[in-house]
C-alpha positions as CSV (number, residue, x, y, z in Angstrom):
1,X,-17.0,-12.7,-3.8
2,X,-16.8,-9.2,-1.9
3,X,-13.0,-9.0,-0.6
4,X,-12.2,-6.1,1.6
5,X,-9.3,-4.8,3.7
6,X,-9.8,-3.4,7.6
7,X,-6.6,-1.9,7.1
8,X,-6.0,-3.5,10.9
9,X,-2.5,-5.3,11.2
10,X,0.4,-6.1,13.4
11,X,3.2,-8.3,13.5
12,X,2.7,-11.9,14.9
13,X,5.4,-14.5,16.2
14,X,7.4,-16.1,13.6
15,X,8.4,-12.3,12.1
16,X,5.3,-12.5,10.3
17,X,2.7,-9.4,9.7
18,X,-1.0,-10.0,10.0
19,X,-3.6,-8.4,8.6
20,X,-7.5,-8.2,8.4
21,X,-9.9,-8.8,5.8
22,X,-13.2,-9.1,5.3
23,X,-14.5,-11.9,3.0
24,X,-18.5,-11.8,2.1
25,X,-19.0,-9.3,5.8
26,X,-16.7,-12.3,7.8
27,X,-13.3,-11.4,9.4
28,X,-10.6,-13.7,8.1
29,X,-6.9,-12.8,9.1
30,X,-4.0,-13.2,6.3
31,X,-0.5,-12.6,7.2
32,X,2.9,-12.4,5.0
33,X,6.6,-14.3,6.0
34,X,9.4,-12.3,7.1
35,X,11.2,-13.7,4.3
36,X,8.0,-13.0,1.4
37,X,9.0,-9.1,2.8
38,X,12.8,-9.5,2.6
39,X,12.3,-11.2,-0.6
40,X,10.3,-8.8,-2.7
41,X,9.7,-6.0,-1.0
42,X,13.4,-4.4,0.0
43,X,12.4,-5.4,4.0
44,X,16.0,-5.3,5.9
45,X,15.1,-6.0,9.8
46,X,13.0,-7.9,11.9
47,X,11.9,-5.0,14.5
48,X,8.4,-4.5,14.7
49,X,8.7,-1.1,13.0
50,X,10.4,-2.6,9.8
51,X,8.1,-4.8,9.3
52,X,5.3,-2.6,9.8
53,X,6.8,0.0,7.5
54,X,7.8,-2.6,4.8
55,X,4.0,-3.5,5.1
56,X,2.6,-0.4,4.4
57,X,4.7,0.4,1.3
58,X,4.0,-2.9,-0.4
59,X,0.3,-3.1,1.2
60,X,-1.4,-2.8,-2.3
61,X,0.7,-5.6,-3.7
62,X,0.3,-7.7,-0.6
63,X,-3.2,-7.2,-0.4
64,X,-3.8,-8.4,-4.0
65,X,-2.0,-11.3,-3.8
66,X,-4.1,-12.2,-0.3
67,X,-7.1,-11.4,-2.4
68,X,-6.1,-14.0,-5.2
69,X,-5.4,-16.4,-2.9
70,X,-8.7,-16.1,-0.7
71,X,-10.5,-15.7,-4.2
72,X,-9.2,-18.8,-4.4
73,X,-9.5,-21.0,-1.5
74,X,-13.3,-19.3,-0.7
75,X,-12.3,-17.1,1.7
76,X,-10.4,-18.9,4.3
77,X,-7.4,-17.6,5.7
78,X,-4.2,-17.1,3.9
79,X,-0.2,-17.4,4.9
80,X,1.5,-15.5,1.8
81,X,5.0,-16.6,1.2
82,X,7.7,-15.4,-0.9
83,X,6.7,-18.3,-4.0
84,X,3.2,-16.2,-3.9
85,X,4.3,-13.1,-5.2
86,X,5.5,-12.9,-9.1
């Protein structure tokens, strides 16, 4: 299965970041809790910016947990939370 990220993103209601991938050439959006951010990845604010920033720095990491998850699920979309990261 060809997983890809658009690199696209933004932060949705429930202080969560989305974010774009493309599973097999089809659009499927993922997104990661505020608390999956706070939890493992330093995150200390709910500001758009912080989220954002906290985002980019752990992208790789978040992106490869979203691409286990959609490995395994066929490609649906995926809501990471903090029990989803090791």
């Amino acid at each position: 299965m060809t997983i890809e990220f658009s690199g696209r993103r933004h932060v949705v209601a429930a202080s969560r970041v989305a974010f774009e991938a493309s599973v097999e050439g089809r659009e499927v959006w993922c997104s990661v809790s505020l608390d999956a951010l706070n939890d493992h990845f330093g995150n200390d604010g709910t500001s758009s910016h912080a989220l954002l920033s906290t985002f980019e720095n752990a992208r790789l990491r978040i992106e490869e947990a979203a691409k286990r998850l959609l490995a395994h699920n066929g490609g649906q979309s995926v809501e990471l939370e903090t029990g989803d990261f090791k």
